[in-house]
N, CA, C and O atoms as a Maestro MAE file, in Angstrom:
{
 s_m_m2io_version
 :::
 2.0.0
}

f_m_ct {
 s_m_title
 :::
 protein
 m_atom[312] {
  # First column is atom index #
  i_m_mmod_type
  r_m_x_coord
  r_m_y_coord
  r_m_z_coord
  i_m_residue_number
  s_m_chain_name
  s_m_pdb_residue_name
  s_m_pdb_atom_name
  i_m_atomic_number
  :::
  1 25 -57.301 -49.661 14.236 1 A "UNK " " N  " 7
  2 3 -57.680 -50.832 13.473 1 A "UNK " " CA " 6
  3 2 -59.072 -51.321 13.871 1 A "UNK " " C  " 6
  4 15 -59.801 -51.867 13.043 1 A "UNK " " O  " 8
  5 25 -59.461 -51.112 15.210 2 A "UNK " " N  " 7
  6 3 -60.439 -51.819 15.671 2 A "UNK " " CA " 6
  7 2 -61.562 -50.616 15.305 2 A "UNK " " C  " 6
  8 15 -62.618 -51.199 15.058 2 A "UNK " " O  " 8
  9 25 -61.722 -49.269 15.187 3 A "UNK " " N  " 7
  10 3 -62.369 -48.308 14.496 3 A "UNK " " CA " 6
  11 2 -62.899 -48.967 13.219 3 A "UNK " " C  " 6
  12 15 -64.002 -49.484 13.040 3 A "UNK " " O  " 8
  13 25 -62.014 -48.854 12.488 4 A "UNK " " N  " 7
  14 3 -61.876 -49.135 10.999 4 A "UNK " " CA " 6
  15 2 -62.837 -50.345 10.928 4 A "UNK " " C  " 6
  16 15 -63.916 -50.165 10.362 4 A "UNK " " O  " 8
  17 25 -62.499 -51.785 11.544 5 A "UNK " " N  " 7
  18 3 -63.040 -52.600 11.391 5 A "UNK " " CA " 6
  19 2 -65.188 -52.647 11.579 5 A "UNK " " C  " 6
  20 15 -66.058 -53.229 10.931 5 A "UNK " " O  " 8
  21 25 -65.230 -51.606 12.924 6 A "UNK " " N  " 7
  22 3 -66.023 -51.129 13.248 6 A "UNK " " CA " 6
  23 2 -67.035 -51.060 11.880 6 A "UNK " " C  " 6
  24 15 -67.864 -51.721 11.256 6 A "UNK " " O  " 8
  25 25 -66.439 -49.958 11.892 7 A "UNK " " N  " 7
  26 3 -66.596 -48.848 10.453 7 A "UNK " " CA " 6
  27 2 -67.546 -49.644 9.029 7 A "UNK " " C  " 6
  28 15 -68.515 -49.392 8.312 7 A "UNK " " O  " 8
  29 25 -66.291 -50.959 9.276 8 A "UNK " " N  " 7
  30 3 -66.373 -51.320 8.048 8 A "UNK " " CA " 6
  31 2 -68.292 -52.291 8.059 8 A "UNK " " C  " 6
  32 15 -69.316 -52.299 7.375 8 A "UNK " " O  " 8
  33 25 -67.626 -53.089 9.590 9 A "UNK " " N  " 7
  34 3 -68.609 -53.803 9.994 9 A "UNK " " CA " 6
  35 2 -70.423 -53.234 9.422 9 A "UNK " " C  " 6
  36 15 -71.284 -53.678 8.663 9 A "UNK " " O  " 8
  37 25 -70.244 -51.900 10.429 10 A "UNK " " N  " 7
  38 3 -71.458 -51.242 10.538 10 A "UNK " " CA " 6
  39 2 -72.238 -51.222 8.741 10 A "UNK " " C  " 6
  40 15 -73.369 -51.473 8.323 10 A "UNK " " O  " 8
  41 25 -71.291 -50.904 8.257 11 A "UNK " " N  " 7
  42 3 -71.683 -50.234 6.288 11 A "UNK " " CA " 6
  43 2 -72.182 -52.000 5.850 11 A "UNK " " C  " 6
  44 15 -73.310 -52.297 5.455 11 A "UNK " " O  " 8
  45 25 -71.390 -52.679 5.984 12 A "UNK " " N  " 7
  46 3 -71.796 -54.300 5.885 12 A "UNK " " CA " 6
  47 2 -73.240 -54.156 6.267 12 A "UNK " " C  " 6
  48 15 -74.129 -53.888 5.458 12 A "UNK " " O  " 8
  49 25 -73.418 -54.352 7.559 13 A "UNK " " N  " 7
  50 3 -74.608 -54.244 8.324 13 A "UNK " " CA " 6
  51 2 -76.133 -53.325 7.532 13 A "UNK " " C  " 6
  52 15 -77.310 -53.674 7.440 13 A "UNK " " O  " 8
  53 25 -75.530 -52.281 7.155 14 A "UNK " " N  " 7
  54 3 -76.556 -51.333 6.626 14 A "UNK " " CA " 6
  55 2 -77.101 -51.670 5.251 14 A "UNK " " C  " 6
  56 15 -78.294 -51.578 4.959 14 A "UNK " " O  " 8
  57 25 -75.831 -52.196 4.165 15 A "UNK " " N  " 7
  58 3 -75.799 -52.882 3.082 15 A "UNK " " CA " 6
  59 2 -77.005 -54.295 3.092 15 A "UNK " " C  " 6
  60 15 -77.976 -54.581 2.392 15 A "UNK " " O  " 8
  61 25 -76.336 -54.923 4.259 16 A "UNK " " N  " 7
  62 3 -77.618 -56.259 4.330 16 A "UNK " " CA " 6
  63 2 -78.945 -55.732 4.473 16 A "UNK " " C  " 6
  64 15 -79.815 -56.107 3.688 16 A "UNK " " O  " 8
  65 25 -79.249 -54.768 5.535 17 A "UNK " " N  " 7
  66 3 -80.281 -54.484 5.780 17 A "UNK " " CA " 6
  67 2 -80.962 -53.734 4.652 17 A "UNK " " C  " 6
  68 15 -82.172 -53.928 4.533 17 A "UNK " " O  " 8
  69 25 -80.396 -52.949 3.849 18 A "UNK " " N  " 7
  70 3 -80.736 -52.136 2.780 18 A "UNK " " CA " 6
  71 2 -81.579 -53.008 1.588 18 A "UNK " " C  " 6
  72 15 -82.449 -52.688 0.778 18 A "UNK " " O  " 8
  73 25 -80.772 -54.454 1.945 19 A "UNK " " N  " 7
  74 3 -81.296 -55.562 0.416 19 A "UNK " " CA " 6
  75 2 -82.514 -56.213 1.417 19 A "UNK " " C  " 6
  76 15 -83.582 -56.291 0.809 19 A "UNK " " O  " 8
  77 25 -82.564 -56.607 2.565 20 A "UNK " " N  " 7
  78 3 -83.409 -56.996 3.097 20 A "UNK " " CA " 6
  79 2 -84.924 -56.182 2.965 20 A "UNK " " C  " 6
  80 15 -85.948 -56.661 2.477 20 A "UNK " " O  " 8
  81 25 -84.764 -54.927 3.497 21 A "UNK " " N  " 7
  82 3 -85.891 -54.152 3.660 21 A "UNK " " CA " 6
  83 2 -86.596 -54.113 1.856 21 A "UNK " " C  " 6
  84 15 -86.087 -54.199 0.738 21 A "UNK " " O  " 8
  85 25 -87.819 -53.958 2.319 22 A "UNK " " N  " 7
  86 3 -88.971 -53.172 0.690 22 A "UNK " " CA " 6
  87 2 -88.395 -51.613 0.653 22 A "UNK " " C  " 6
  88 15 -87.595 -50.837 1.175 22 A "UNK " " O  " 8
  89 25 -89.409 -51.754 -0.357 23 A "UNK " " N  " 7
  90 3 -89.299 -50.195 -0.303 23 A "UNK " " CA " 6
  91 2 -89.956 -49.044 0.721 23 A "UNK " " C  " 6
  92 15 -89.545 -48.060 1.335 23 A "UNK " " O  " 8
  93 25 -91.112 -49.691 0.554 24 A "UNK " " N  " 7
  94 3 -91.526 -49.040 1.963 24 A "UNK " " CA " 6
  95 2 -92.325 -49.893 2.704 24 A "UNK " " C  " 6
  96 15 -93.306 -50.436 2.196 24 A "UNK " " O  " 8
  97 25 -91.890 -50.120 4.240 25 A "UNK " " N  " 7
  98 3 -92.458 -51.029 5.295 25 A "UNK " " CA " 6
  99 2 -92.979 -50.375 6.443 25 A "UNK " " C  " 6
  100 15 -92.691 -49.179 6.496 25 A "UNK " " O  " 8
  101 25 -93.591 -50.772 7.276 26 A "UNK " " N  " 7
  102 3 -94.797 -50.172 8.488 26 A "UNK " " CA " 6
  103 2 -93.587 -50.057 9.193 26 A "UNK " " C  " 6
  104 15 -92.568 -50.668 8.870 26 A "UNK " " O  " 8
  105 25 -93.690 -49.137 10.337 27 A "UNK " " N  " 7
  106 3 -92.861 -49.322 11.187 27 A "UNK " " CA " 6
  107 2 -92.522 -49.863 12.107 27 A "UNK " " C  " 6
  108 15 -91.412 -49.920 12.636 27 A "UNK " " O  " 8
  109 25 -94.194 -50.645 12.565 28 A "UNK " " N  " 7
  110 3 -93.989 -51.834 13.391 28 A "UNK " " CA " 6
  111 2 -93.143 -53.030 12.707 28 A "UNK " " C  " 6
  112 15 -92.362 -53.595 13.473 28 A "UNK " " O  " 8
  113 25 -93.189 -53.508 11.339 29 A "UNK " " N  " 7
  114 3 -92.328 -54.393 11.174 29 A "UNK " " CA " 6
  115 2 -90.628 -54.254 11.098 29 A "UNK " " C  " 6
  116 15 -89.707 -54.900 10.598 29 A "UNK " " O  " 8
  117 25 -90.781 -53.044 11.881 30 A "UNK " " N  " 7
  118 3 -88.693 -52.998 11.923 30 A "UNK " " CA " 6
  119 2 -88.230 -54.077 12.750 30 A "UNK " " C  " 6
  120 15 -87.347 -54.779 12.257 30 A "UNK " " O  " 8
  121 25 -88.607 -54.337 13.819 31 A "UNK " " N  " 7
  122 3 -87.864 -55.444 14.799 31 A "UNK " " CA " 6
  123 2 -87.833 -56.525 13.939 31 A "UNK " " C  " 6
  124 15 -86.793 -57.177 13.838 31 A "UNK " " O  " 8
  125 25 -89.306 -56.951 12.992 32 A "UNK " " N  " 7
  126 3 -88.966 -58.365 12.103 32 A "UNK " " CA " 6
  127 2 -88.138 -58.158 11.505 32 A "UNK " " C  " 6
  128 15 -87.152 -58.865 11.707 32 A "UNK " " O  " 8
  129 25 -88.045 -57.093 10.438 33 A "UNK " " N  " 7
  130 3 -87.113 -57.187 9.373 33 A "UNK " " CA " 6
  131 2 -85.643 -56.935 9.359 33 A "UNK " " C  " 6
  132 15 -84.915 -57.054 8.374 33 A "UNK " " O  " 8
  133 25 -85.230 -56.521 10.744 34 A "UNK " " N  " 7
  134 3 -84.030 -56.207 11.101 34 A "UNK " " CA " 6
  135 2 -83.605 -57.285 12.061 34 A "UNK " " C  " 6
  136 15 -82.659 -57.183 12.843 34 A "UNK " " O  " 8
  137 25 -84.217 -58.092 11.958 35 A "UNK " " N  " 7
  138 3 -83.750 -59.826 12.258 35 A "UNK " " CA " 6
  139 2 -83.633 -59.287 13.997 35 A "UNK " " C  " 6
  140 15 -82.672 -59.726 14.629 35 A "UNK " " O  " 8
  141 25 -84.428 -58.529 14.576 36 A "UNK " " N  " 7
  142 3 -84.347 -58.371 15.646 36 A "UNK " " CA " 6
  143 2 -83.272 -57.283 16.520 36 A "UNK " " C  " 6
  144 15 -83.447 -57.031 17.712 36 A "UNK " " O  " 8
  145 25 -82.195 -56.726 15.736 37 A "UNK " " N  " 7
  146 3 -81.430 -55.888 16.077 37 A "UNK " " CA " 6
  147 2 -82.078 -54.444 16.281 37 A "UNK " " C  " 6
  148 15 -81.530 -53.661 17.056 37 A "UNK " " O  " 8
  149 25 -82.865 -54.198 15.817 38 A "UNK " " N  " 7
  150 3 -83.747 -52.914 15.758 38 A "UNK " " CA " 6
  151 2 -84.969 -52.867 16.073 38 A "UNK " " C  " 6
  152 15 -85.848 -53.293 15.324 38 A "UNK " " O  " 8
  153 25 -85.259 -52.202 17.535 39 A "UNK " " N  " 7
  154 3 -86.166 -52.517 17.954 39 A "UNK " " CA " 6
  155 2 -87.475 -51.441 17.319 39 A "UNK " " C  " 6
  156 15 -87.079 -50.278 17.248 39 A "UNK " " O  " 8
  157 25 -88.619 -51.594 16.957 40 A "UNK " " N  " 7
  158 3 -89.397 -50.566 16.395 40 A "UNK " " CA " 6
  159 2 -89.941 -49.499 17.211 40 A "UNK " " C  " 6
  160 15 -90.236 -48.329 16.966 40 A "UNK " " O  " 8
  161 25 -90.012 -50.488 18.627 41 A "UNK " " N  " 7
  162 3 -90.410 -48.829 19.885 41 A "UNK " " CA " 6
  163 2 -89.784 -48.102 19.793 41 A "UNK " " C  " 6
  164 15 -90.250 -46.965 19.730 41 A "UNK " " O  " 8
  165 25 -88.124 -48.328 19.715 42 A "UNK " " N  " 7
  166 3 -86.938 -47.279 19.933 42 A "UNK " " CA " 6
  167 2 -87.199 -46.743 18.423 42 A "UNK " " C  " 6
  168 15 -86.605 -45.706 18.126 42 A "UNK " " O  " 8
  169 25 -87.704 -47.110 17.821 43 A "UNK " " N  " 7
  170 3 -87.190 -45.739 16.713 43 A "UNK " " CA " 6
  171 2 -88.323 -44.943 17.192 43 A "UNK " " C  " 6
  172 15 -88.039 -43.829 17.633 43 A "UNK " " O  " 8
  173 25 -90.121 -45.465 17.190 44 A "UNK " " N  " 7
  174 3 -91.017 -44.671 17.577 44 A "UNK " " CA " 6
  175 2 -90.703 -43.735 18.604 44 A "UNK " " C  " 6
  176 15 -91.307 -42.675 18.445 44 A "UNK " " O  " 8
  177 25 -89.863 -43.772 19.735 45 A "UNK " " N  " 7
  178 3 -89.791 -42.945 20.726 45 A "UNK " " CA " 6
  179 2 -88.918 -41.855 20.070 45 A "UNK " " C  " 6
  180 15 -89.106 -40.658 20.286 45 A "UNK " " O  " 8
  181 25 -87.812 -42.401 19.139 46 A "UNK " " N  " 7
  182 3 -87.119 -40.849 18.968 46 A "UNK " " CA " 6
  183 2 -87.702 -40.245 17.736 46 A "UNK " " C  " 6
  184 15 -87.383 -39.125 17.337 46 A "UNK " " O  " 8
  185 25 -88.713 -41.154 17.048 47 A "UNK " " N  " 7
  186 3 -89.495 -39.954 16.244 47 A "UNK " " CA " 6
  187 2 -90.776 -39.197 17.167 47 A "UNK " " C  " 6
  188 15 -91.146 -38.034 17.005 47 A "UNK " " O  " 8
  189 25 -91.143 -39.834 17.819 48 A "UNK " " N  " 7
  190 3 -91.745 -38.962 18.874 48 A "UNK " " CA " 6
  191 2 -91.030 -37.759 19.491 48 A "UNK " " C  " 6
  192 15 -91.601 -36.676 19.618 48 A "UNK " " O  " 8
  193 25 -89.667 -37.992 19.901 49 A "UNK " " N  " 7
  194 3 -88.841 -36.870 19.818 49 A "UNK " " CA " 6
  195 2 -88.116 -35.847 18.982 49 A "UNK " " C  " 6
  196 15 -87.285 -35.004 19.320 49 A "UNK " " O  " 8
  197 25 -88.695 -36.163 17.672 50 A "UNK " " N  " 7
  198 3 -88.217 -35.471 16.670 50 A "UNK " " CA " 6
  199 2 -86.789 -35.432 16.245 50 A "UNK " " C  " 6
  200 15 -86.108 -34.435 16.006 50 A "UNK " " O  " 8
  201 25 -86.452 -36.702 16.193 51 A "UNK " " N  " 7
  202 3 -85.007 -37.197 15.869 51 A "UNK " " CA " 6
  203 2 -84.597 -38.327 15.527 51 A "UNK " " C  " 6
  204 15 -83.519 -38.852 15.804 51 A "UNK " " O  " 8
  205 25 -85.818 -38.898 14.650 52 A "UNK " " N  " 7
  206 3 -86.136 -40.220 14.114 52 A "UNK " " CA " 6
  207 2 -85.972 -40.183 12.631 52 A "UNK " " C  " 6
  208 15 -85.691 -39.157 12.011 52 A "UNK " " O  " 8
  209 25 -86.069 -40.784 12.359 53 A "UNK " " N  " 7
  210 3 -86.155 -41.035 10.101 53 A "UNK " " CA " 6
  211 2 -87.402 -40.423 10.293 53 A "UNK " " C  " 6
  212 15 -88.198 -40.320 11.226 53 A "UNK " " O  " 8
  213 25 -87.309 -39.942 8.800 54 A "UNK " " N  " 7
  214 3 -89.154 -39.348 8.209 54 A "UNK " " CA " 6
  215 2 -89.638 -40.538 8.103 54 A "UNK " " C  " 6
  216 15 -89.274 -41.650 7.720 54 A "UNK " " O  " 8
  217 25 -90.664 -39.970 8.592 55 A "UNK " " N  " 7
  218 3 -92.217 -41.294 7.991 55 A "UNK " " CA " 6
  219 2 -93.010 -40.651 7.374 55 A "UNK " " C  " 6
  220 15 -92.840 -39.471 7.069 55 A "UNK " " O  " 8
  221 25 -94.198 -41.467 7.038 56 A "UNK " " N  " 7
  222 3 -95.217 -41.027 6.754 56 A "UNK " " CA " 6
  223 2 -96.764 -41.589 7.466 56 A "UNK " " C  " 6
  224 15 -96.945 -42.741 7.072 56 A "UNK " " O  " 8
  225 25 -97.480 -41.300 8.038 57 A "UNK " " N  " 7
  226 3 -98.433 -41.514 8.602 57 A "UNK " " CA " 6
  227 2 -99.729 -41.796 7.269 57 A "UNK " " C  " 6
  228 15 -100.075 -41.020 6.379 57 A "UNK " " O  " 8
  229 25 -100.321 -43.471 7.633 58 A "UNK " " N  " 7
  230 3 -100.932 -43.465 6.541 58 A "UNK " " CA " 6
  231 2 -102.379 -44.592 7.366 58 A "UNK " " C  " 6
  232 15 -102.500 -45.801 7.564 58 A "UNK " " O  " 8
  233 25 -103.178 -43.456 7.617 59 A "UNK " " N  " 7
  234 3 -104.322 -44.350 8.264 59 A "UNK " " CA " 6
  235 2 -103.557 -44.159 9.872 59 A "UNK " " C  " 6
  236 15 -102.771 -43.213 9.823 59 A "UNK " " O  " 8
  237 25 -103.588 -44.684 10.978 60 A "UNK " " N  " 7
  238 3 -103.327 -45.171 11.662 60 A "UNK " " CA " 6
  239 2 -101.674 -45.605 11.847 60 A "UNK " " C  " 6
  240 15 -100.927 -45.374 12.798 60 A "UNK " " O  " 8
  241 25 -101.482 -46.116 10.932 61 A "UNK " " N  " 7
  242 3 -99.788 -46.932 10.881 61 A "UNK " " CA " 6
  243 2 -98.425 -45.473 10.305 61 A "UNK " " C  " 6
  244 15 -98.624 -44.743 9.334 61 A "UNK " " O  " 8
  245 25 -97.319 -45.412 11.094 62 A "UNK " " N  " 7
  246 3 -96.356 -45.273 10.579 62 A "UNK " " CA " 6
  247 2 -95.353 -45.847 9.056 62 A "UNK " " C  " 6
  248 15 -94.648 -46.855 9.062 62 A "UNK " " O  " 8
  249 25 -95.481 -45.202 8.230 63 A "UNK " " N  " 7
  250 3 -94.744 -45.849 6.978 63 A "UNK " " CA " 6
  251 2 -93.585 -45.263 7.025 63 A "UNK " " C  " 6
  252 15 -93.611 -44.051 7.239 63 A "UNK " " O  " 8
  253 25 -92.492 -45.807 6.876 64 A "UNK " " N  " 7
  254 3 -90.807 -45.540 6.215 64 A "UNK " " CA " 6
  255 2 -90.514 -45.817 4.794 64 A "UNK " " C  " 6
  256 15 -91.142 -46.722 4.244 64 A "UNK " " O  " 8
  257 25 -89.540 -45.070 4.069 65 A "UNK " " N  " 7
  258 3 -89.626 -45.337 2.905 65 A "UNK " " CA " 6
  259 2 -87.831 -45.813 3.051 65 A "UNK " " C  " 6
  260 15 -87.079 -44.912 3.422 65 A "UNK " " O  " 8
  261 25 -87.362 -46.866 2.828 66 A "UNK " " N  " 7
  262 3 -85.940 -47.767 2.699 66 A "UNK " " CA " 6
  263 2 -85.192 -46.795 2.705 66 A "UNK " " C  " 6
  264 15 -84.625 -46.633 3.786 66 A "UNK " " O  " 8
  265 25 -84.934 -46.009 1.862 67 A "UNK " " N  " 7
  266 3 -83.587 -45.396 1.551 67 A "UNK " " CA " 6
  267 2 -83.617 -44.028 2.868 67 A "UNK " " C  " 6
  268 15 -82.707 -43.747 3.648 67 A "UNK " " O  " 8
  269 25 -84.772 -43.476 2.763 68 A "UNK " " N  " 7
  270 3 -84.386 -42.463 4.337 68 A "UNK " " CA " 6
  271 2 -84.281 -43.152 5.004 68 A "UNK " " C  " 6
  272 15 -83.221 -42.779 5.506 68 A "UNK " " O  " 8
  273 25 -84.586 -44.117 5.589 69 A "UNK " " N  " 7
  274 3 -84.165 -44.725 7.002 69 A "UNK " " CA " 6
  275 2 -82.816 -45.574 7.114 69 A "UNK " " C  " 6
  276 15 -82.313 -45.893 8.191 69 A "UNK " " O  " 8
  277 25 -82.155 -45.989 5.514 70 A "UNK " " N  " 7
  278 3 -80.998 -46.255 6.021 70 A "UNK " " CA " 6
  279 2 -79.524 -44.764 5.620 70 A "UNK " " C  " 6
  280 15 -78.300 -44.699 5.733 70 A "UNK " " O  " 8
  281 25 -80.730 -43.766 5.104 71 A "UNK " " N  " 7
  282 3 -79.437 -42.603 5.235 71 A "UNK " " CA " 6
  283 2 -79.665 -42.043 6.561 71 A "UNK " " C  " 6
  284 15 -78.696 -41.519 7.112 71 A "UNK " " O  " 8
  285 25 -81.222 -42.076 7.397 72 A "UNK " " N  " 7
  286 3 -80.885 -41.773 8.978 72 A "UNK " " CA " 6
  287 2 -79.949 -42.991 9.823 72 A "UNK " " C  " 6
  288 15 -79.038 -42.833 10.635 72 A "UNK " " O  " 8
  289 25 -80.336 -43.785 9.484 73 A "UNK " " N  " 7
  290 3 -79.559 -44.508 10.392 73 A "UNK " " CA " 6
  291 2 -78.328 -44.589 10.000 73 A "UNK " " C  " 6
  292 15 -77.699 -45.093 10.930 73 A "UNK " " O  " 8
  293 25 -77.451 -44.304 8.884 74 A "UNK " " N  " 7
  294 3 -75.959 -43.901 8.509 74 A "UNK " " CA " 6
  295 2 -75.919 -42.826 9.451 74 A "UNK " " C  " 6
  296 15 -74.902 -43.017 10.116 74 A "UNK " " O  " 8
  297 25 -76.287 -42.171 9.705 75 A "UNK " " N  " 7
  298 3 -76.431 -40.771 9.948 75 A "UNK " " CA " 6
  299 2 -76.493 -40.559 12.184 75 A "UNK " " C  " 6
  300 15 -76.158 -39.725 13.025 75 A "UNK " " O  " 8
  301 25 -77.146 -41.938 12.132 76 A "UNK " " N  " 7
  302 3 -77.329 -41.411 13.288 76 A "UNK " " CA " 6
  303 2 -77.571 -43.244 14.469 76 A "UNK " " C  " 6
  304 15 -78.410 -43.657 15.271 76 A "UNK " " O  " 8
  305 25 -76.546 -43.654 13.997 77 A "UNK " " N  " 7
  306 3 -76.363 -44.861 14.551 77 A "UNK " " CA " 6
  307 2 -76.681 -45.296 16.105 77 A "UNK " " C  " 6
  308 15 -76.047 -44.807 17.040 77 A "UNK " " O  " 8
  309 25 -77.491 -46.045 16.245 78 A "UNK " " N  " 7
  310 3 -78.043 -46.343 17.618 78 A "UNK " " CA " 6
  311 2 -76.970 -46.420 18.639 78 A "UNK " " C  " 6
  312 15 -77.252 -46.656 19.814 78 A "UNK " " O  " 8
  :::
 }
 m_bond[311] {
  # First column is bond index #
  i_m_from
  i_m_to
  i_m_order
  :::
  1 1 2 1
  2 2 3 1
  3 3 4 2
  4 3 5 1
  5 5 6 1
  6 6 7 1
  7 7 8 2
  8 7 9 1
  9 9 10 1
  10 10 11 1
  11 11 12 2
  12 11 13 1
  13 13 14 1
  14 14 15 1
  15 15 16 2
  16 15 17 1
  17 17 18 1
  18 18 19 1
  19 19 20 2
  20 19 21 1
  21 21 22 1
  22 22 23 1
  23 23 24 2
  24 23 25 1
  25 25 26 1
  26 26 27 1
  27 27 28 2
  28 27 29 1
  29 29 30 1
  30 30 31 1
  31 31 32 2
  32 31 33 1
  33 33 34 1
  34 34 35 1
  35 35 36 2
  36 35 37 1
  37 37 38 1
  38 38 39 1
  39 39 40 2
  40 39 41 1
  41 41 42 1
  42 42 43 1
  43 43 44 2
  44 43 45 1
  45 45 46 1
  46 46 47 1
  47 47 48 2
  48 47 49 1
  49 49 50 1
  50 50 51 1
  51 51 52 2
  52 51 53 1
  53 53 54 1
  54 54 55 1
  55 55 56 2
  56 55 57 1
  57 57 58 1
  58 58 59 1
  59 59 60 2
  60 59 61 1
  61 61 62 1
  62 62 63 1
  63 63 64 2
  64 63 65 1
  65 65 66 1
  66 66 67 1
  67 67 68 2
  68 67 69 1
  69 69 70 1
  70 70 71 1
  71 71 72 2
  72 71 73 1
  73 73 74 1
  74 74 75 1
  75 75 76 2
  76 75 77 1
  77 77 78 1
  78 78 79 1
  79 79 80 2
  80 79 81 1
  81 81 82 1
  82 82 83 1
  83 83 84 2
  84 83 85 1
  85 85 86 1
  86 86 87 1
  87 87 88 2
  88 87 89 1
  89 89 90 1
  90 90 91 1
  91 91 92 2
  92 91 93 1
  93 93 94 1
  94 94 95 1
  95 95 96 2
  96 95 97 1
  97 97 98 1
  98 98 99 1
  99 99 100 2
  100 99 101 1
  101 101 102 1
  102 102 103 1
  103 103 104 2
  104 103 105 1
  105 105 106 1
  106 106 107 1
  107 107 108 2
  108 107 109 1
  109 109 110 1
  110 110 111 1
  111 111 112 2
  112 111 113 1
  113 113 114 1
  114 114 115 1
  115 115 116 2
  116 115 117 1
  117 117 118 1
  118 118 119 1
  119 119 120 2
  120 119 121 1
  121 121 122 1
  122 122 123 1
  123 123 124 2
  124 123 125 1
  125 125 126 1
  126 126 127 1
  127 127 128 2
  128 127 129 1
  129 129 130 1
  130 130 131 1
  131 131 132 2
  132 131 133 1
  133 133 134 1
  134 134 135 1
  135 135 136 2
  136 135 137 1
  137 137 138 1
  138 138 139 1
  139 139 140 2
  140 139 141 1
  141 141 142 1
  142 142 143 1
  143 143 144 2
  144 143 145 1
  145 145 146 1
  146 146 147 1
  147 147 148 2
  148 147 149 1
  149 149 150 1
  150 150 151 1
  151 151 152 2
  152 151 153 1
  153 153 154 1
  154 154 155 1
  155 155 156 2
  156 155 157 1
  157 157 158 1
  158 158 159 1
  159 159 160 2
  160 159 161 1
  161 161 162 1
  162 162 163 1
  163 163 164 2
  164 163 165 1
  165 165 166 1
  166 166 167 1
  167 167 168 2
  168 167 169 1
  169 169 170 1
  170 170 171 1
  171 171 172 2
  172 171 173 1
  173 173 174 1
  174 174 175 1
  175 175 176 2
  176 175 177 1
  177 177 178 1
  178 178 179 1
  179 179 180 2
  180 179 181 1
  181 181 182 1
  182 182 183 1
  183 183 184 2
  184 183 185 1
  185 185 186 1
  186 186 187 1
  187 187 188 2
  188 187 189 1
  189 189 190 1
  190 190 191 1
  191 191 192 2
  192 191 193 1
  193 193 194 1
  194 194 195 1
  195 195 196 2
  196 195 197 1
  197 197 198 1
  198 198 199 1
  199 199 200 2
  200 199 201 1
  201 201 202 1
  202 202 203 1
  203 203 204 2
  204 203 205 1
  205 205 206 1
  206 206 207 1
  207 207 208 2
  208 207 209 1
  209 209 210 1
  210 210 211 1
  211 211 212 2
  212 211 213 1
  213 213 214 1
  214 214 215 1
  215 215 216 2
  216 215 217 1
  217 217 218 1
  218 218 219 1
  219 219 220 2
  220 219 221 1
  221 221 222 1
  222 222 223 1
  223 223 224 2
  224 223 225 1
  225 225 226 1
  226 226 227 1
  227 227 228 2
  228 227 229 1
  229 229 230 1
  230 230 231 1
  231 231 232 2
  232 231 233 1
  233 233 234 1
  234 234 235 1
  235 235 236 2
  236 235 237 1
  237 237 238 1
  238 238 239 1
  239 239 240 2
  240 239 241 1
  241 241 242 1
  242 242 243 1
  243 243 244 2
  244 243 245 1
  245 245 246 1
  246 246 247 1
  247 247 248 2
  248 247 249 1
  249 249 250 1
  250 250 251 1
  251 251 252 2
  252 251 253 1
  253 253 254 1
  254 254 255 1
  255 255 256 2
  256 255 257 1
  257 257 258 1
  258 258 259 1
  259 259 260 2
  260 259 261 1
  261 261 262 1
  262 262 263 1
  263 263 264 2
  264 263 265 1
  265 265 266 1
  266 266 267 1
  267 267 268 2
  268 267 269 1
  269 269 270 1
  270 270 271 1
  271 271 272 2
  272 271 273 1
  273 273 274 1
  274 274 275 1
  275 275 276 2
  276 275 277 1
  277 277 278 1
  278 278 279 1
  279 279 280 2
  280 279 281 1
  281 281 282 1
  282 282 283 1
  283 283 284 2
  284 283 285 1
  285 285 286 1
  286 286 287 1
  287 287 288 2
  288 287 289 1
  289 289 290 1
  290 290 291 1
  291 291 292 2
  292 291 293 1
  293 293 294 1
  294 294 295 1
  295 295 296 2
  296 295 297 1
  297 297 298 1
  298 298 299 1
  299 299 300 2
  300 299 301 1
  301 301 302 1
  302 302 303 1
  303 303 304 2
  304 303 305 1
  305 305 306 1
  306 306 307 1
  307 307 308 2
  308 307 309 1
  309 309 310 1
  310 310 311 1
  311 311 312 2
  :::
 }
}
């Protein structure tokens, strides 16, 4: 039961964040836009490790595009 609830919690969670986020945001603004639950170093370090959401590098800045980063993070939950 407490799985399930989990479960259910997390998809809630991803759902909010999904309406929250643009379409595509820098990657420094993940900690803002994830109301602080998501820190933006930690994703930079595991895309540095090659096990992060795709980005795109544009100038200088990391870009994410909404929908890969919440099918990686379905995918691969902190």
């Amino acid at each position: 039961m407490v799985e399930k609830r989990a479960e259910t919690d997390f998809e809630k969670f991803l759902e909010d964040l999904e309406r929250a986020l643009p379409p595509i945001f820098a990657r420094h603004r993940l900690t803002e836009l994830s109301g602080g639950l998501i820190n933006s170093r930690t994703i930079a370090n595991r895309m540095s490790l090659g096990n992060g959401p795709p980005g795109i590098m544009v100038g200088r800045k990391i870009g994410l595009s909404r929908e890969s980063f919440i099918n990686w993070l379905r995918d691969n939950s902190l």
